[in-house]
BATI-784475 format. One record per residue (C-alpha): residue in one letter; x, y, z. Coordinates in pm, 1 decimal. Example, Ala and Ser with C-alpha at 12.3 -4.5 7.8 and 13.67 -1.06 7.14 Angstrom:
! BATI-784475
<atom 'a' <1230.0 -450.0 780.0>>
<atom 's' <1367.0 -106.0 714.0>>
END
This chain:
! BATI-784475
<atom 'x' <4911.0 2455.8 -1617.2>>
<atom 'x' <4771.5 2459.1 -1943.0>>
<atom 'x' <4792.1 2060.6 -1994.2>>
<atom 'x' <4719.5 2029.9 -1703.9>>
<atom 'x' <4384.8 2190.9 -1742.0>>
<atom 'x' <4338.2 2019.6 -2078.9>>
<atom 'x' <4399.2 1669.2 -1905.9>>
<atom 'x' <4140.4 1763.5 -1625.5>>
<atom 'x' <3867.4 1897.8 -1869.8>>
<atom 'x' <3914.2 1557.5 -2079.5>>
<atom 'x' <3874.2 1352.9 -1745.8>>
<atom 'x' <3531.1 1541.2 -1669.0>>
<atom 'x' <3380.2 1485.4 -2021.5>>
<atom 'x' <3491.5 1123.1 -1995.1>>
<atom 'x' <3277.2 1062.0 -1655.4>>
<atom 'x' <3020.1 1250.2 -1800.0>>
<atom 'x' <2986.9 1087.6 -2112.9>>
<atom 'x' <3008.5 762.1 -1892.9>>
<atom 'x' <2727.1 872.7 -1649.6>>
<atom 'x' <2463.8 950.5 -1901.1>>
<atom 'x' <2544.5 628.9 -2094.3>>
<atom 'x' <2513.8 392.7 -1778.4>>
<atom 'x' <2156.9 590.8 -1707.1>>
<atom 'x' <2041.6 517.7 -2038.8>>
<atom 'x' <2138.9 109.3 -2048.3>>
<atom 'x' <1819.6 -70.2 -1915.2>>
<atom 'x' <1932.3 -369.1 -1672.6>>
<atom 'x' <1756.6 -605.0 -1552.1>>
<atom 'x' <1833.6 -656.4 -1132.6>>
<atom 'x' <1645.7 -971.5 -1165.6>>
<atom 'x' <1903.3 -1209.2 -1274.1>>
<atom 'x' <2186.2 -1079.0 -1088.5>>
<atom 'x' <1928.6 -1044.6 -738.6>>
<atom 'x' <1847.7 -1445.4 -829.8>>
<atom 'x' <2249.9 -1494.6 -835.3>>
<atom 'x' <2281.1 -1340.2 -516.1>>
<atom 'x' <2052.5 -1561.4 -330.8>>
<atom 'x' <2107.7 -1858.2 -503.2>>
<atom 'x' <2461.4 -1815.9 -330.1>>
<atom 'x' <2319.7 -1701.8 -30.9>>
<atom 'x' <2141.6 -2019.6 7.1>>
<atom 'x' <2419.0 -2253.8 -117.1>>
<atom 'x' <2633.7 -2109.3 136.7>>
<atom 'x' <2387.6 -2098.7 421.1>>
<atom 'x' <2293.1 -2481.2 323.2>>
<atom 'x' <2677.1 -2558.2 351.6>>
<atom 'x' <2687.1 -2381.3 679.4>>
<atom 'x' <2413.3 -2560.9 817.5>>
<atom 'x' <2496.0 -2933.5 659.8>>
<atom 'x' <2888.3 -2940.2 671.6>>
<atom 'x' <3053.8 -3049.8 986.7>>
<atom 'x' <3165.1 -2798.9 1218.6>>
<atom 'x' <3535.6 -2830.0 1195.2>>
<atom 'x' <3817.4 -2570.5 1147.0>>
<atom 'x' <3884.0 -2513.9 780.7>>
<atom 'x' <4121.6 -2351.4 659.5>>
<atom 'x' <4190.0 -1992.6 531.6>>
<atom 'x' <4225.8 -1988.8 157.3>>
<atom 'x' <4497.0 -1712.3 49.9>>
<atom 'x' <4324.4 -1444.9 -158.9>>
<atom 'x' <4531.7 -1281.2 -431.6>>
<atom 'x' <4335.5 -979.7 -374.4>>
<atom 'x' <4495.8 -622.4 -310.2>>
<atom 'x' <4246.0 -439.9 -116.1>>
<atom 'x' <4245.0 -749.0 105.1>>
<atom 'x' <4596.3 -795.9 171.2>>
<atom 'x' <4627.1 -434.7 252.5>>
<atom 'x' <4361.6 -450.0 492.2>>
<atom 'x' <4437.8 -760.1 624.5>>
<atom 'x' <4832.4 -641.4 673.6>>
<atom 'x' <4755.7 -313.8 860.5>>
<atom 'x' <4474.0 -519.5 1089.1>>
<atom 'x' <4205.5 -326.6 987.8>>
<atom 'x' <3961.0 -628.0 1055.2>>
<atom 'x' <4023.2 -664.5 1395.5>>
<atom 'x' <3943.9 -344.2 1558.3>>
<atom 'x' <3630.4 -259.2 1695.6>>
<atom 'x' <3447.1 -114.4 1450.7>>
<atom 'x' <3441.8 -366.7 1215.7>>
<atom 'x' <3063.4 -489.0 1326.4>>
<atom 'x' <2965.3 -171.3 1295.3>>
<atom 'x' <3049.4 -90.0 982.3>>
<atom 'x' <2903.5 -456.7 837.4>>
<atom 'x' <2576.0 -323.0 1024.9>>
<atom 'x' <2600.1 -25.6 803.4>>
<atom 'x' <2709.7 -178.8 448.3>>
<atom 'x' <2416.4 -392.2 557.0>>
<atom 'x' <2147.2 -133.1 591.5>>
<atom 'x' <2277.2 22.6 252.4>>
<atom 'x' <2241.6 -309.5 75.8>>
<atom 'x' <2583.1 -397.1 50.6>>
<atom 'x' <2654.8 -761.3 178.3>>
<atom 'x' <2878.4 -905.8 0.4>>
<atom 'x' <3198.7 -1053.7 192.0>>
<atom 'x' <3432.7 -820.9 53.9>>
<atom 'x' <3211.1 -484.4 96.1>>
<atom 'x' <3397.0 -431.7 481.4>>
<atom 'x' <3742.0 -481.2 256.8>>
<atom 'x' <3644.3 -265.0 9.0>>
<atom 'x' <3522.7 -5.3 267.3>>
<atom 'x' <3805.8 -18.2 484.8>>
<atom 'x' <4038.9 -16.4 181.4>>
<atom 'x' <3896.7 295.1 72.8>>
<atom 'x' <3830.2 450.3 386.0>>
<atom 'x' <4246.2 459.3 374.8>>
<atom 'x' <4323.7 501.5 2.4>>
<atom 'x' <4098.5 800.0 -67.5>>
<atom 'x' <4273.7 1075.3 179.0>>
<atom 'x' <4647.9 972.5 28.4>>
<atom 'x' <4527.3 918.6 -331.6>>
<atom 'x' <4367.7 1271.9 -351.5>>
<atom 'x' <4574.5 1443.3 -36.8>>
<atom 'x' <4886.2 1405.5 -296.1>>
<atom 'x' <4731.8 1487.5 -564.7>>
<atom 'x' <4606.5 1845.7 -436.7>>
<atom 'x' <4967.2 1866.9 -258.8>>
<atom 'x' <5146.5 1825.8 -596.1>>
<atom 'x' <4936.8 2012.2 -771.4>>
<atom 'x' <4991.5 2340.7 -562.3>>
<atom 'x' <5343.8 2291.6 -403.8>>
<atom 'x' <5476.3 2056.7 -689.0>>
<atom 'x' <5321.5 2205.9 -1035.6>>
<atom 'x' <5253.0 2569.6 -801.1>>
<atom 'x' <4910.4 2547.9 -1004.5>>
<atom 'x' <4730.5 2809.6 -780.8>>
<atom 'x' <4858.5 3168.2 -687.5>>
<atom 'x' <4674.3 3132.2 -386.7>>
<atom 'x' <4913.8 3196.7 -18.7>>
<atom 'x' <5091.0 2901.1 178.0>>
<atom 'x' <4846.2 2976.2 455.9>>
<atom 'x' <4538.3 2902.9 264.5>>
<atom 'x' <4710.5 2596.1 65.6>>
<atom 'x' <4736.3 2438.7 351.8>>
<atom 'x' <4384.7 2488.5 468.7>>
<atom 'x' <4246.1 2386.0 123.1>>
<atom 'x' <4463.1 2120.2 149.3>>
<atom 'x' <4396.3 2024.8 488.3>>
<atom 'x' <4021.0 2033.7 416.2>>
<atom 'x' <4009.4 1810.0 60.8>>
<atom 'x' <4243.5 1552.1 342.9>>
<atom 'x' <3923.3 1503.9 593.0>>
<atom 'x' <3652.1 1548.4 326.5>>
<atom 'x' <3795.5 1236.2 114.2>>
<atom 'x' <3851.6 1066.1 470.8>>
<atom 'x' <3440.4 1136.5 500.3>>
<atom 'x' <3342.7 1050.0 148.4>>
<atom 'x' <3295.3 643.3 214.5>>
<atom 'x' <3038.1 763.3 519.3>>
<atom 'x' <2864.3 976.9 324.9>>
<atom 'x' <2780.0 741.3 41.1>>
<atom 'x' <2704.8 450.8 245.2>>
<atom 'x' <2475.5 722.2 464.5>>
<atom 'x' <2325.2 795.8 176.0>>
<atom 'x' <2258.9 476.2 32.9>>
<atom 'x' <2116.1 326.1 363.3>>
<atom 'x' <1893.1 626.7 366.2>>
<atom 'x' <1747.5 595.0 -15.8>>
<atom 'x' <1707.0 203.4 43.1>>
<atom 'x' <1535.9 271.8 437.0>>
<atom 'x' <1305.1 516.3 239.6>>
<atom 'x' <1204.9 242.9 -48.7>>
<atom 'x' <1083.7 -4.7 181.6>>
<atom 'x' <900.3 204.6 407.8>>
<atom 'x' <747.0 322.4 118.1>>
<atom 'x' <703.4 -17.4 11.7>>
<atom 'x' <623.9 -212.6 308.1>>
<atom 'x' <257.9 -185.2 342.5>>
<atom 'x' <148.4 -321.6 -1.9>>
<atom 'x' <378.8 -593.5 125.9>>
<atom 'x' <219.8 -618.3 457.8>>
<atom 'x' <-153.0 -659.7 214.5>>
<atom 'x' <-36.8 -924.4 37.2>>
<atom 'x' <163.9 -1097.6 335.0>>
<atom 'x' <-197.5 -1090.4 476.3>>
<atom 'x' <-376.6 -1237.2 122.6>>
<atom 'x' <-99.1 -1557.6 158.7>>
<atom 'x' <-170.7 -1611.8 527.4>>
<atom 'x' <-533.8 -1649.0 461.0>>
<atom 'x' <-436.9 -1895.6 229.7>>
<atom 'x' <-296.7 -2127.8 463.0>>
<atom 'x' <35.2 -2037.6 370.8>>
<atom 'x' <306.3 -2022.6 633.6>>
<atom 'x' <581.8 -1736.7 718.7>>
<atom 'x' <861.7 -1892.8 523.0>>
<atom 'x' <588.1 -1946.6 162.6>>
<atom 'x' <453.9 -1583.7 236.4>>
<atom 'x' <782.6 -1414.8 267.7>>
<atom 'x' <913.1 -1590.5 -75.5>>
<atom 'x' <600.5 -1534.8 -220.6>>
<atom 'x' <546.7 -1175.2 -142.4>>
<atom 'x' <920.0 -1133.0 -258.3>>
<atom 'x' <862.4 -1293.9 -607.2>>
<atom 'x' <541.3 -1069.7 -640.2>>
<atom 'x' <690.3 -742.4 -535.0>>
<atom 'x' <1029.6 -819.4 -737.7>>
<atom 'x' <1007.9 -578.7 -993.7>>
<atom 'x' <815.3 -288.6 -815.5>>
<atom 'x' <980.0 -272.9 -489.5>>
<atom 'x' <1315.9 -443.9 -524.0>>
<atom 'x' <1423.9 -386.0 -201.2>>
<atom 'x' <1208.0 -526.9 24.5>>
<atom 'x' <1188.6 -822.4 -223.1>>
<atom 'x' <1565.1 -861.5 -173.8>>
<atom 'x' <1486.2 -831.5 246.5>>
<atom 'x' <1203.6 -1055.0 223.7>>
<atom 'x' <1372.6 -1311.5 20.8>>
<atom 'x' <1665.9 -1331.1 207.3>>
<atom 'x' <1465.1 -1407.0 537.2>>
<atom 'x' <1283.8 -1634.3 396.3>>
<atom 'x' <1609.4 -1868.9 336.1>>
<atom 'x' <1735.0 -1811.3 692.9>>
<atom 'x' <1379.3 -1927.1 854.0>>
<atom 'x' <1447.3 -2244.5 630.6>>
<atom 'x' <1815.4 -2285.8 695.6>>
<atom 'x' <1899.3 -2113.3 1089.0>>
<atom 'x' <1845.2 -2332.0 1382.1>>
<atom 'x' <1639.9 -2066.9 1559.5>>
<atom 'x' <1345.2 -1888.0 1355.6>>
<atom 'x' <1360.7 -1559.3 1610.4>>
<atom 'x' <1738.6 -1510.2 1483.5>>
<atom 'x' <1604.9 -1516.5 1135.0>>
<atom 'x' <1388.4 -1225.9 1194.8>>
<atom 'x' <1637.9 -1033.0 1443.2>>
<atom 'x' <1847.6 -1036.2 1109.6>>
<atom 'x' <1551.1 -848.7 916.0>>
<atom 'x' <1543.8 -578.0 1207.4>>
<atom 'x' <1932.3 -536.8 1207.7>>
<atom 'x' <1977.8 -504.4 825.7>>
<atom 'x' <1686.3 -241.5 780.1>>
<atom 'x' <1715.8 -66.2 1061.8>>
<atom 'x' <1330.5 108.2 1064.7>>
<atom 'x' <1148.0 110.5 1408.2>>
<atom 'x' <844.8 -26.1 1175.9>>
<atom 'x' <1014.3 -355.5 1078.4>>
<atom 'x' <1088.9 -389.9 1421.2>>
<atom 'x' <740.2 -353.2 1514.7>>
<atom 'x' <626.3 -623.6 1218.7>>
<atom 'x' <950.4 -827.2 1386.0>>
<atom 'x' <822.7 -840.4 1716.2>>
<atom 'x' <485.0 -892.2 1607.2>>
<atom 'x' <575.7 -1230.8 1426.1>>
<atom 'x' <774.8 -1348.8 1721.1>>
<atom 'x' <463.0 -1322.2 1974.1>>
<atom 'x' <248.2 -1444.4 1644.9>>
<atom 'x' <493.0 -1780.3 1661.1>>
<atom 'x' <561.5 -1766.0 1994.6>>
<atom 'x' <156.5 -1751.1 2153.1>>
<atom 'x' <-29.8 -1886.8 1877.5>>
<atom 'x' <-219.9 -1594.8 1726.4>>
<atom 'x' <-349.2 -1584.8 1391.9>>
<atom 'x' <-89.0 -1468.1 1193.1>>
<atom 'x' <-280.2 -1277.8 929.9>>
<atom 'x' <-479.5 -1057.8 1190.4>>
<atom 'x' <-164.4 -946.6 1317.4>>
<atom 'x' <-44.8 -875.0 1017.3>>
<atom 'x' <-358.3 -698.3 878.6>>
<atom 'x' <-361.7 -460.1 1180.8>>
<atom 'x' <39.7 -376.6 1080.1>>
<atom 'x' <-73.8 -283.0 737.2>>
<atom 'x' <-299.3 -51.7 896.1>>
<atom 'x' <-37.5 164.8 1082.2>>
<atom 'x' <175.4 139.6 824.2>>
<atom 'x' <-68.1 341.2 618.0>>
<atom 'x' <-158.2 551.8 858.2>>
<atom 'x' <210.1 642.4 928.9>>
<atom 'x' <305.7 663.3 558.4>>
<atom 'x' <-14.0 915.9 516.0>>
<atom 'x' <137.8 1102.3 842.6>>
<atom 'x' <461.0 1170.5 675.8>>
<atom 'x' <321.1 1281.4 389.6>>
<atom 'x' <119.5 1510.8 608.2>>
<atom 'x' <400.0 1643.5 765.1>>
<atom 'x' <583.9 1722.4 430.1>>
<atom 'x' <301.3 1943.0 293.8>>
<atom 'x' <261.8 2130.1 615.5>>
<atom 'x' <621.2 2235.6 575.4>>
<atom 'x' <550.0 2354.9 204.2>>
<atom 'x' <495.8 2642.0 325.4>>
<atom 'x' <796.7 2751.0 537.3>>
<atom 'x' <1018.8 2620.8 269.2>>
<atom 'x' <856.1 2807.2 32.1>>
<atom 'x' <885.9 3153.2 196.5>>
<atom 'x' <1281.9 3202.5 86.9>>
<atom 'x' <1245.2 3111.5 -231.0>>
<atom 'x' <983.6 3324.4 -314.2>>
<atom 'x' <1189.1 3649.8 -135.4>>
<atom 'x' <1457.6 3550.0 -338.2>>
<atom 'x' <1379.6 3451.9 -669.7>>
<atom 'x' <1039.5 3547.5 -714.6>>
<atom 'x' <996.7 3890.4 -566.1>>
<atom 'x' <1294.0 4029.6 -747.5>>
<atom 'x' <1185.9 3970.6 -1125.9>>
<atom 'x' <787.1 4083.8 -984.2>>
<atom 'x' <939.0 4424.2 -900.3>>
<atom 'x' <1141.1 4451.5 -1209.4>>
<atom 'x' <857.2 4360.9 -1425.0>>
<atom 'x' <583.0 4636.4 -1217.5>>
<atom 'x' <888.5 4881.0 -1176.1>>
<atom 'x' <1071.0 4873.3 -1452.5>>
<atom 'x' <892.0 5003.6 -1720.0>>
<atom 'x' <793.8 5338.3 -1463.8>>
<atom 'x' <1095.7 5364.2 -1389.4>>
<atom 'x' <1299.5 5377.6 -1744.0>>
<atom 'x' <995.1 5626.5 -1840.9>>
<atom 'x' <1090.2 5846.4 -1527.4>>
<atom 'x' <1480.6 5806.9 -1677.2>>
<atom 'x' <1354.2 5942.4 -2040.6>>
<atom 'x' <1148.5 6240.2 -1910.9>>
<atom 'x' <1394.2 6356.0 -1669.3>>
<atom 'x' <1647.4 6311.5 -1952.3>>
<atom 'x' <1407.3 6482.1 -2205.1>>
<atom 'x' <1401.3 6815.0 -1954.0>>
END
């Protein structure tokens, strides 16, 4: 038990040690954001130039794949929806479903027998079979969970940053209109602008633009903006583009009258977060504040009651 303890201890100091170094490395998501769509766009130009016949299916050598490919994880059902999801999170690589699914499967055996050989194996807990097996039991369908609840979270973080984002995107998607640019120069433009302050909806933008060059249909282009983000105000900028193309209205009017209610919804939000200050507040106050108040009024009364009563 002892070892074991040391070996755990060891394990923890190593991730932590790990952590704070990888937060204190500056990188730069520039270059490796540039790689990204530089394949992007080789593979949607091959897509789009090579003729349609049936190629075939070059072997991978790796694991995750093979696993998931031999238990036929690929073709059930769910599969779209979880590339929908990777995709909101930022994850679109061709092996992030793979990697997902792989996981999805690994995590509840890898740590499941760990925790069972640790308390039936190495008996490292005194605690009763009953309650092994509900610890056990519970550590099972929490590790099943994890993979949801980091992609959840990540979707949510990168939804948040371009929301936040989006209407100093929709300003100058307005300033490059007036220009006399057009929707596929204003999206790469805006992107390369907004690269290093709001790398998300740089990565969005930029990506769209090379599917309005490179997809037969514009409209699926921008259905693929919607789908990826997921926020009911890209829709709304979506839609307004396609009746911008589709009727012939000035582009950056639309546009400029998005910005607007993009504003005014961002300043709504942060409305709505201060009015709940308050209500938040009201426990923590009870609990942490009003106890050291009355020690500080109280205390010194009451120790000098304590010392006369002890004095008599």
């Amino acid at each position: 038990m002892e070892d074991v303890i040391v070996v755990m201890a060891s394990i923890t100091v190593l991730i932590s040690f790990a952590a704070v170094w990888s937060s204190l490395l500056y990188r730069d998501p520039s270059q490796k954001r540039a790689k990204i769509l530089a394949e992007q766009r080789n593979s949607l130009r091959s897509g789009m130039i090579a003729p349609r016949r049936r190629r075939e299916r070059l072997d991978t050598a790796s694991f995750m794949r093979q696993v998931v490919e031999r238990l036929q994880l690929m073709k059930s059902a769910q599969a779209g929806n979880i590339s929908n999801k990777l995709m909101s999170a930022g994850w679109r690589s061709k092996d992030a479903v793979v990697q997902y699914l792989f996981f999805k499967l690994a995590l509840p055996c890898i740590l499941g027998g760990f925790v069972i050989v640790m308390f039936y194996g190495l008996d490292a807990s005194n605690l009763d079979p009953g309650m092994k097996m509900i610890v056990c039991a519970g550590i099972i369908g929490a590790s099943a969970y994890l993979p949801d609840v980091i992609i959840k979270n990540a979707a949510g973080k990168r939804q948040e940053a371009i929301r936040k984002s989006l209407p100093d995107g929709l300003d100058l998607m307005v300033i490059c209109t007036e220009a006399g640019l057009s929707l596929d120069a204003t999206l790469t433009r805006v992107a390369q602008e907004m690269e290093s302050s709001a790398p998300e909806l740089a990565d969005e933008f930029s990506l769209t633009g090379l599917e309005l060059g490179f997809l037969p249909e514009r409209r699926v282009a921008l259905d693929n903006l919607s789908q990826r983000t997921d926020l009911q105000i890209v829709r709304s900028l979506v839609n307004t583009l396609v009746q911008a193309e589709r009727y012939g209205t000035p582009l950056s009017q639309s546009l400029r009258v998005m910005s607007t209610e993009s504003r005014d919804e961002r300043m709504l939000k942060a409305e709505e977060k201060a009015a709940r200050l308050p209500a938040m507040m009201t426990v923590p106050m009870i609990l942490f504040i009003l106890p050291p108040l009355f020690v500080v009024l109280l205390g010194p009364a009451i120790v000098n009651t304590i010392d006369a009563l002890g004095g008599m």
